[in-house]
C-alpha positions in Angstrom: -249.3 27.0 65.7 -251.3 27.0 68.9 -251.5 28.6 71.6 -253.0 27.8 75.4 -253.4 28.6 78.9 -252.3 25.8 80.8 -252.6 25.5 84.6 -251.7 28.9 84.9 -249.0 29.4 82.2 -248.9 30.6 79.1 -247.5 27.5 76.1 -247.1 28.1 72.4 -246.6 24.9 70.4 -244.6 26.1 66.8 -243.8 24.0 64.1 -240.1 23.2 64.8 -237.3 25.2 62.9 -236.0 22.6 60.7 -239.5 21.9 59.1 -240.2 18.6 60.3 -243.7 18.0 61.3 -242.7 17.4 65.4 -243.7 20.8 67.5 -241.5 22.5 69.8 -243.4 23.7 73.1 -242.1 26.8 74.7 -243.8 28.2 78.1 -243.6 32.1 77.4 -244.8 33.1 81.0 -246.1 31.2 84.1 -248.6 31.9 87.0 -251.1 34.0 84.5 -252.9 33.3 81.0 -256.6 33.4 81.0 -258.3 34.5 77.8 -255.5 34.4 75.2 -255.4 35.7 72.1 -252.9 34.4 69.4 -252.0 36.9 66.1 -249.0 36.1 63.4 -246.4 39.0 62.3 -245.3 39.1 58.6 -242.6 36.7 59.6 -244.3 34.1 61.4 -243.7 35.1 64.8 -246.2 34.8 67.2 -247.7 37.5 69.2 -249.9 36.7 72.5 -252.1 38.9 74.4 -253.5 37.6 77.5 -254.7 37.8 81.4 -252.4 37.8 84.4 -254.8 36.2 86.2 -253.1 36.8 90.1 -253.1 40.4 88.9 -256.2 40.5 87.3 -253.4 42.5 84.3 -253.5 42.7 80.7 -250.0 41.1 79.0 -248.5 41.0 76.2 -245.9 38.8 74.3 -244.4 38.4 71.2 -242.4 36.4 69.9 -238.9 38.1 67.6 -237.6 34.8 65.9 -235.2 34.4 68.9 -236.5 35.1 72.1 -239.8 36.5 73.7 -240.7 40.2 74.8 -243.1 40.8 77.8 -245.0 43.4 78.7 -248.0 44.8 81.0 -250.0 46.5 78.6 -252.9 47.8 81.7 -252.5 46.8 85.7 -255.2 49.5 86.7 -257.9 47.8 88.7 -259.5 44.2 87.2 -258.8 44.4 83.4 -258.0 42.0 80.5 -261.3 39.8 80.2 -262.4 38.1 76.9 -258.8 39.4 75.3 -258.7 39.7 71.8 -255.3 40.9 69.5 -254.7 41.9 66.1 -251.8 43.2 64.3 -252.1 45.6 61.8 -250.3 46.1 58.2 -246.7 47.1 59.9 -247.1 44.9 62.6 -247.8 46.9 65.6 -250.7 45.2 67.8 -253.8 46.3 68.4 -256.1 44.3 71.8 -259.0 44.7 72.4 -260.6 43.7 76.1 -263.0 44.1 78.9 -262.0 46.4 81.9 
């Protein structure tokens, strides 16, 4: 799995459902994603912290085995540099960043 900020969007590549070695590329947000950070659940799913970078926000995304859930985690003032995310032992994520 792999995540990456590309021109200004956010694109996870996942293995594809059916177990064949192709990847399936999804954009989970666009117009932001400067310093992401990729963590896995217990299931697999992908979980993305990350900058807004028009906003200058710290976001959040993760991924529930069907669709994605998007959040503004801090929008006060020029936040979310060198963004790093971990989940802990039930899942609920922890980021760490520069404000």
């Amino acid at each position: 799995m792999a995540v990456a900020a590309v021109a200004g969007w956010v694109v996870v590549a996942l293995p594809h459902a059916s177990g064949s070695h192709s990847w399936q590329f999804e954009t989970v947000d666009t117009g932001v994603g400067l310093d992401t950070s990729l963590a896995l659940d217990g299931g697999g799913n992908p979980h993305i912290a990350y900058q807004d970078e028009a906003g200058d926000d710290l976001e959040y995304a993760r991924f529930d085995g069907t669709s994605w859930h998007l959040e503004t985690v801090d929008s006060v003032g020029d936040v979310a540099r060198y963004v790093s995310l971990a989940l802990d032992g039930d899942g609920r994520p922890h980021i760490a960043h520069y404000d």
